[in-house]
N, C-alpha and C positions, 0 to 999 in steps of 0.2 A: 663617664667619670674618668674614665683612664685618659682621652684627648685633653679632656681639662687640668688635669695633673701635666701632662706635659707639657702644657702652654704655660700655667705655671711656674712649674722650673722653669720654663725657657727666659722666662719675664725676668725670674729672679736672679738671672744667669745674668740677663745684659742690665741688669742695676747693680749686679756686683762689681762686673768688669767697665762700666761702661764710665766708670770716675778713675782705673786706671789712666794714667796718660802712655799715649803710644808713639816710642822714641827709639833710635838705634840702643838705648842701653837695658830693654824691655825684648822677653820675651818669651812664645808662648807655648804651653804645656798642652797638647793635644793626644787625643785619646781615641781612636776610631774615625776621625775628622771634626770630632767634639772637643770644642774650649774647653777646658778644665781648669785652669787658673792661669795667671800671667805674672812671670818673676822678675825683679829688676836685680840688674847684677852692674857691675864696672870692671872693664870699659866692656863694648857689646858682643866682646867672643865669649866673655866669662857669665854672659846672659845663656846667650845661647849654646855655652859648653852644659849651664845648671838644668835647662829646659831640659836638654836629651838625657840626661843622668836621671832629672824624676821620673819621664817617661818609661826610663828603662827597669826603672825599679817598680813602678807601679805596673810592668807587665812581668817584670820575678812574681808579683803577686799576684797575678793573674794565673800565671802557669802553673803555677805551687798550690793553687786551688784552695787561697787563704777565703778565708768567710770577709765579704766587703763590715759587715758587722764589728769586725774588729777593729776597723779603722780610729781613729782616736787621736785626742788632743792631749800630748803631756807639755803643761804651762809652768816654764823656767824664770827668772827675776824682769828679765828684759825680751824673751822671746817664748815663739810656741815653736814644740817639735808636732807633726804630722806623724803618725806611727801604726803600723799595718802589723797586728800581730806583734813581731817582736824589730820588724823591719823601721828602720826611720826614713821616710820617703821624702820630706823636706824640712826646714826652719825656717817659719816665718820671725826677721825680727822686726826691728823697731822701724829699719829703715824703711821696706818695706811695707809695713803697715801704714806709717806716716804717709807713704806714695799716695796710698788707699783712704786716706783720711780714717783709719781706724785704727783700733790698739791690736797688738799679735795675737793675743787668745779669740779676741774676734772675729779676725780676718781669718785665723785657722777654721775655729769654726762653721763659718762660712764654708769654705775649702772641701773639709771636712764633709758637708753635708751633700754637695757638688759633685765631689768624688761618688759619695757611695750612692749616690742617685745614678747617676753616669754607669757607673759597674754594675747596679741592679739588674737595668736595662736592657742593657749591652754585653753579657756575658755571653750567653748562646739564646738566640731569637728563631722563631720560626713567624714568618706570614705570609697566610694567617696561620691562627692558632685552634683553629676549627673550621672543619670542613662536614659539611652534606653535599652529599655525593648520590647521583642514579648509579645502577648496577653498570658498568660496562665507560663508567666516566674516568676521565683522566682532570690531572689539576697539577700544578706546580707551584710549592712551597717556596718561595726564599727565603735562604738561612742567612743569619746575619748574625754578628759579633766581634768583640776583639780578636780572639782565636780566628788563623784562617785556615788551619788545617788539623787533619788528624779526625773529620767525620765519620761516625761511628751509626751504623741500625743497630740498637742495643736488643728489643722487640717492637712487635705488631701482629695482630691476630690475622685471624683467616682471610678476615673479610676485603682487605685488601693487599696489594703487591706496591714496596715502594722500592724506586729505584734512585740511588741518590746520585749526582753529577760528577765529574771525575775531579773538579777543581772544588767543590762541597759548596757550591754555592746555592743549589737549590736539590729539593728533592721530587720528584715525578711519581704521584700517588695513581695506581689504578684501581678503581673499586668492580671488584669481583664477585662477591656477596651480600645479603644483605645483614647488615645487625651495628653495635657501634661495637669500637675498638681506638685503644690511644698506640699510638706510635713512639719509645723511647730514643729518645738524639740524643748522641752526648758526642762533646768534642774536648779533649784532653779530658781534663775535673768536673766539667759544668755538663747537668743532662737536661732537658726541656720534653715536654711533650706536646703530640699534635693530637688531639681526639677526632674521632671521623667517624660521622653516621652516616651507612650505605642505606639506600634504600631502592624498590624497584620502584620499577616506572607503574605509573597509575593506570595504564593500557598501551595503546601502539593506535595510529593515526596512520588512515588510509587516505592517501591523497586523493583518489577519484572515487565519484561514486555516479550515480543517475538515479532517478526517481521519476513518474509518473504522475502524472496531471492533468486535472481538464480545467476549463476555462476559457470563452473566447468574450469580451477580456478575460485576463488571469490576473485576479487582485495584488498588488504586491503582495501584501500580508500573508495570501494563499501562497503564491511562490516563496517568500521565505522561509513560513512553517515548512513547508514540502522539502525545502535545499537543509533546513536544519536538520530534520529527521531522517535525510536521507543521509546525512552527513553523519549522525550519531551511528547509523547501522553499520556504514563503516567502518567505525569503531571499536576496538576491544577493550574493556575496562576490567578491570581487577576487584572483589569483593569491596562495594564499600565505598567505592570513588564513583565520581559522575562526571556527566561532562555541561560544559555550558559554552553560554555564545560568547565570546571574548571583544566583539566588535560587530559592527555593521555588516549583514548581509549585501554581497553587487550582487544585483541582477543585471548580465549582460546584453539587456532588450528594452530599450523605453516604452516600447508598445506592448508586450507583454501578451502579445497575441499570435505568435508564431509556434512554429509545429514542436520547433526546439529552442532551449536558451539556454544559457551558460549560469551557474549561482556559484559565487565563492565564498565557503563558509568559514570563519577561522573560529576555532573554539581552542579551547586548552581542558584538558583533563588532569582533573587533581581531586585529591582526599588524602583523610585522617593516615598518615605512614608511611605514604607513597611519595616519590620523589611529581613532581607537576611537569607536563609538557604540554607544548601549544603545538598549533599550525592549521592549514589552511585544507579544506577538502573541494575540492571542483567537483559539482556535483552539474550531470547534464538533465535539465527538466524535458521532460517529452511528451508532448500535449496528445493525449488520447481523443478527446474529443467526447464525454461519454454523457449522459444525459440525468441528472438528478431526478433519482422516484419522490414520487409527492410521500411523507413518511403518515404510518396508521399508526404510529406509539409515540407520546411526548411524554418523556420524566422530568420532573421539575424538581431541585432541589434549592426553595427557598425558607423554608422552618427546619431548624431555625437560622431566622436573619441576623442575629450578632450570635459570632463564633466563640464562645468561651472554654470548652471544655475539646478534645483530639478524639478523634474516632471517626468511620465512617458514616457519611453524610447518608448517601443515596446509594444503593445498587439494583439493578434490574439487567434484564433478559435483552440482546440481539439477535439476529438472525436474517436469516434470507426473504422470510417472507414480511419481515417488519421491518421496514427501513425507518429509523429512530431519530427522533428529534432533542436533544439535550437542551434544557436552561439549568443554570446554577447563576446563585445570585446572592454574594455572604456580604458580609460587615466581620471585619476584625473586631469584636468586642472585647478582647483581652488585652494587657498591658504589653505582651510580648509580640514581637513580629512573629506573623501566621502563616504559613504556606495552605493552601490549596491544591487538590493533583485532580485532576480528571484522567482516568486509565482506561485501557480495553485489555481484557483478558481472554486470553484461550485457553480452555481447560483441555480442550480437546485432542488425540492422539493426529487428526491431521491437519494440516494447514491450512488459514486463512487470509483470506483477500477482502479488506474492506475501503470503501472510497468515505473519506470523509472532508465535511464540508466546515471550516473553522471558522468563528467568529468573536472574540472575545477583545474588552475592554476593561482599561485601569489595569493596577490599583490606583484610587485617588478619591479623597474625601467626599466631592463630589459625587450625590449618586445621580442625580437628574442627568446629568452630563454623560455619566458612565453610562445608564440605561441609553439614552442616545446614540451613543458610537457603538454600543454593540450592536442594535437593531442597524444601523446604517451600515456596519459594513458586513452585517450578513443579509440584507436584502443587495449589496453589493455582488455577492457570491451567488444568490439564487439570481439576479439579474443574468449573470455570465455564466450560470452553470458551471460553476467553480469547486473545487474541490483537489485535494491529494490523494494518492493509494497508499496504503500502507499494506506487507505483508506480513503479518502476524505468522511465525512458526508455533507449530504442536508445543500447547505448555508451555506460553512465554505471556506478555504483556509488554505493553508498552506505552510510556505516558503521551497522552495527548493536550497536557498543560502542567505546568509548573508556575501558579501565581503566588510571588512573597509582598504580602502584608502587613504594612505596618498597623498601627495602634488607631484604630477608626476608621482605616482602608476599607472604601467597598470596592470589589470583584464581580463583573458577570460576563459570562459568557455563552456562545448558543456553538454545540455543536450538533450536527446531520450524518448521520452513519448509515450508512447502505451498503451491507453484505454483500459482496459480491460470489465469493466462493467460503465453503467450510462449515462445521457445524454451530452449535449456539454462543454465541459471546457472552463478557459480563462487564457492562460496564460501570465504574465505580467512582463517588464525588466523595474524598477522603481530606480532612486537616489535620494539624497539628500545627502546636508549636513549634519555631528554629529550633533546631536543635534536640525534639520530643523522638524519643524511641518509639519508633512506628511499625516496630516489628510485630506484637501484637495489638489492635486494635478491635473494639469494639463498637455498636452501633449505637449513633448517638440519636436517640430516644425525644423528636419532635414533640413539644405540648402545644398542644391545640388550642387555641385561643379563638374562643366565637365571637368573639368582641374587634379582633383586628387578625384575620384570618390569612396567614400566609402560606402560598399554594405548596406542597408535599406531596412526593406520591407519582405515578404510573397512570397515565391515560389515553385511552384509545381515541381514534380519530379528530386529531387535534388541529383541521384545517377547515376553515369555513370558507363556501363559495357565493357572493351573491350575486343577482343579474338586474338590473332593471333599464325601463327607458325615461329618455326626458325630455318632454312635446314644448320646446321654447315656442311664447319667452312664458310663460305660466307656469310650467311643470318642474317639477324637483324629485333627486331622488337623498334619499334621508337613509343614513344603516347609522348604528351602533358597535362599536368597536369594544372587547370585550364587556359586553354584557350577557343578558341573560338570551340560550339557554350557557348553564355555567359545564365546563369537562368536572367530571365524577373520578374522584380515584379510583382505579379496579378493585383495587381487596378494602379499603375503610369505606369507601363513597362520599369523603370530604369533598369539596368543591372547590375548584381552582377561581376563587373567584377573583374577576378580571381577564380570568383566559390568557393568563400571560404565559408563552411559549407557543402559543395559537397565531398561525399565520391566516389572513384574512385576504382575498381576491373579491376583488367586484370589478365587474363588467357593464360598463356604462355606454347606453348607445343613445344619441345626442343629435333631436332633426328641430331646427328651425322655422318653426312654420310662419315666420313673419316676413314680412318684405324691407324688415329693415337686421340691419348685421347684432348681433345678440353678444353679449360677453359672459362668456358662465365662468362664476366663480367658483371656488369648492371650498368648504370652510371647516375650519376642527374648532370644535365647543369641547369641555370639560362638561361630564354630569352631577359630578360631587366634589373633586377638588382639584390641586395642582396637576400639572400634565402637560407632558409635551411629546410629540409627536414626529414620526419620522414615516417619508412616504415613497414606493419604486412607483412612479408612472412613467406609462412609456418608457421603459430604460431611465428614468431619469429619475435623481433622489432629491427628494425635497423634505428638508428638515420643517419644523413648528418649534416656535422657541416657549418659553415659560408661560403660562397658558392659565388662566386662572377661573374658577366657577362661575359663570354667570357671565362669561368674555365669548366674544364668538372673534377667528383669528381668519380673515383669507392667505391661502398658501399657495393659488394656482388659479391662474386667469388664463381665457383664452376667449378669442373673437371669434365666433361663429357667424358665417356671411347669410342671406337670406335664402332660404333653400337648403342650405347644406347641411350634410349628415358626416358624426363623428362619433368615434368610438373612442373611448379612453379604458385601461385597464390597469387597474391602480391595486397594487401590495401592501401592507401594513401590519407590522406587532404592534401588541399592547408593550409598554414601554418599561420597563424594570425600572422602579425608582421613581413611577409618574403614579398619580390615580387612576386607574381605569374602572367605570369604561369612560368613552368618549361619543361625543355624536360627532359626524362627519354628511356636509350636506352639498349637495350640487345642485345648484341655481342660478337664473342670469339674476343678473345683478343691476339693481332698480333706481332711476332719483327720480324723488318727488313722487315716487310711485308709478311711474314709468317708466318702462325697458329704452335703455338706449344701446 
């Protein structure tokens, strides 16, 4: 609003003057390097004798510290006087008005409003006129006005040291402590203030850090989580503040398969008080090389599926001898954007060591989609024995996701934790609302629907292994991918049915007993409804797109010569967001009812 008022004025400034005509017997009234009106006199000394004479008198009023308020119009038969107080600063008469195409009370008028705009202004200025400031920061004021001397520090609280310039052009603020506080300037009659809120810094940013890792490959994703979290330990934060990723993690290795690599993190740390800082942490990744245990606990936190209400989702028990497999898998139900955390806590007096293996997808409206990319790039992970270390100190926590959801967002993600050293963990799948006071939290109280049952709960031995063989071109081998038998939760005995967070291996050995070369397909069917499907064979991922009941889809051909033996060894979830279960068949593949 204030830019707009000056533009304003300025407009009205050059439609006042700009029908003056500009001639040797004209001339002009300036004020700080501000036009202020333009007088015509005869012949052009007696112009420019009248110009210096108002100037001079409207800076007597300036120093004499009259109130610009008082400035005023007294209108005589044929002319106007201009009058400051008791001072008469000019007469506009006839002639001059005529110059201007207007009558003298007019033109004063005008003048008049000119003037005390101009002097409002421009009495004693500071900019800016508000500063935030971190503790230990410097800033430099310009001062500005008609006055250019006679700078005066009248006060200023604790919280900062201001030193003003020897010619009073500017003043040099350093902030000391934290709190606000205004700063009084006065120069001659006129005082102005500068307000100034100190604040501390939100923490301190450690430039280097390193972190540990395994993977051969090392997923991007894995290397970023691992350079961000290693980035964050760096860190010191201040009650209250957090930090976050401000940009693109580099990883300095395209291959992503080497012993060591470079990650550049930049984040910025900031919160509710605190002044905000950025910058960057080099963090050095250092590939251990260590080998993912098959996990005997799966917790799954999917009832309930729309998030409406804040409180803790899921908590359960880690440890050494249980290496843990996490699903969580929500819908934003609520109007308001939702955060997600997934945590690991140590209650414990000593320290722990755990390797964790991340995989997580969205937010985005899309759930088939989002089921999809999370199973894909955690069969990504258990492909390459992927994973980061995290070292958990005695009596801390630390989060292993932060997902913000909007209004019908779904989130899922699969995370793998294997103890390495230390006593029991607890890991915990908590929401809220932006902005929800999450200091205390209660458990939010799953209902159980028999009618459309979504998996909740703790379950032991959550990996299925099968084996069979296939005597081409006649034989097949046929499994079922979550179905029945169904994981039982430990303490209610509800049924995860679908087995979703259930990782599946079959082992398939493959001899061709024809004399002519065989092509076995491998197919995904749906048993009940929508579904699609995502598969590690052989190192390799092969997705299944939208999949519908009563559809049989091939995802994998290969030519088997006459005589030869093959083995394939094929990965798969149940898919978050799909129907399960699913059949999945291996067969050569027939025309006319014969093998070609």
């Amino acid at each position: 609003m204030k830019k707009l008022s000056c533009l304003i004025i300025s407009f009205l400034a050059v439609l006042l003057f700009a029908a003056m005509p500009v001639s040797a017997d004209n001339a002009d009234v300036n004020l700080g390097g501000v036009l202020l009106m333009r007088v015509r006199g005869v012949p052009d000394a007696q112009a420019e004798t009248q110009a210096r004479e108002i100037e001079n008198r409207i800076m007597k009023g300036i120093e004499s510290g009259l109130d610009p308020e008082k400035i005023r119009v007294e209108k005589h038969y044929s002319s106007a006087d201009i009058i400051w107080d008791k001072m008469i600063i000019c007469t506009i008469d006839s002639q001059m008005a005529l110059a201007n195409k207007s009558e003298p009370e007019q033109l004063a008028e005008k003048i008049v409003w000119r003037l005390k705009t101009s002097l409002k202004g421009g009495l004693l200025t500071l900019t800016p006129s508000e500063l935030v400031m971190p503790i230990g920061g410097r800033q430099v004021v310009q001062v500005g006005g008609f006055l250019k001397k006679g700078l005066e520090i009248l006060s200023s609280g604790s919280q900062v040291n201001v030193t003003p310039a020897e010619d009073g052009s500017y003043l040099e603020v350093t902030a000391v402590a934290p709190g606000t506080t205004s700063i009084t300037v006065a120069r001659g009659p006129f005082k102005t203030q500068l307000s100034v809120t100190v604040k501390e810094w939100a923490g301190t940013i450690n430039r280097n850090s390193e972190a540990d890792v395994t993977g051969n490959p090392l997923p991007l994703s894995v290397a970023e989580r691992a350079a961000l979290n290693a980035a964050a330990d760096a860190c010191s934060i201040k009650p209250g503040a957090k930090i976050i990723l401000s940009g693109d993690v580099r990883i300095f290795d395209s291959s992503l398969n080497r012993q060591e690599m470079l990650a550049r993190v930049p984040i910025e740390i900031k919160g509710t008080g605190y002044f905000s800082l950025t910058g960057t942490v080099d963090v050095r990744l250092i590939n251990r090389g260590l080998k993912l245990e098959q996990p005997t606990r799966l917790m799954v936190s999917n009832r309930p599926e729309l998030l409406e209400e804040n409180g803790i989702l899921l908590t359960g028990p880690v440890d050494k001898e249980n290496p843990t497999r996490l699903l969580y898998s929500h819908k934003n139900g609520s109007d308001k954007p939702r955060v997600i955390w997934v945590s690991l806590e140590n209650p414990n007096r000593e320290d722990a060591q755990v390797l964790i293996t991340p995989a997580a997808a969205g937010p985005s409206p899309y759930e088939m989609a989002v089921g999809t990319r999370t199973v894909q790039r955690f069969l990504e992970c258990l492909a390459g024995q992927a994973g980061y270390i995290v070292n958990l100190p005695a009596q801390s926590s630390t989060s292993l996701a932060e997902r913000w959801l909007s209004k019908n967002d779904v989130d899922a993600g699969f995370f793998q934790i294997q103890e390495l050293k230390g006593g029991e963990l607890t890991l915990k799948v908590t929401t809220t609302e932006v902005g929800a006071d999450d200091a205390i939290l209660g458990m939010v109280t799953p209902r159980f629907d028999p009618f459309k049952v979504h998996p909740h709960g703790i379950f032991s031995g959550p990996d299925f292994l099968s084996e069979g063989d296939i005597q081409l071109p006649d034989g097949s081998f046929d499994f079922e991918i979550g179905g029945e038998p169904y994981l039982l939760d430990d303490e209610s005995g509800q049924p995860n049915l679908g087995n979703y967070g259930s990782l599946y291996r079959f082992n398939i050995n493959i001899k061709n007993h024809d004399r002519r070369e065989q092509v076995l397909g491998v197919y995904f069917e749906p048993l009940k409804g929508v579904a699609q499907g995502c598969f590690l064979l052989n190192g390799k991922i092969y997705n299944v797109g939208v999949t519908r009941f009563g559809e049989s889809r091939c995802w994998y051909r290969e030519t088997i010569p006459p005589g030869a033996e093959k083995k394939l060894t094929i990965y798969t979830m149940p898919q978050p967001g799909s129907y399960y279960p699913v059949k999945v068949s291996a067969r050569s593949e027939k025309i006319g009812g014969r093998s070609f």
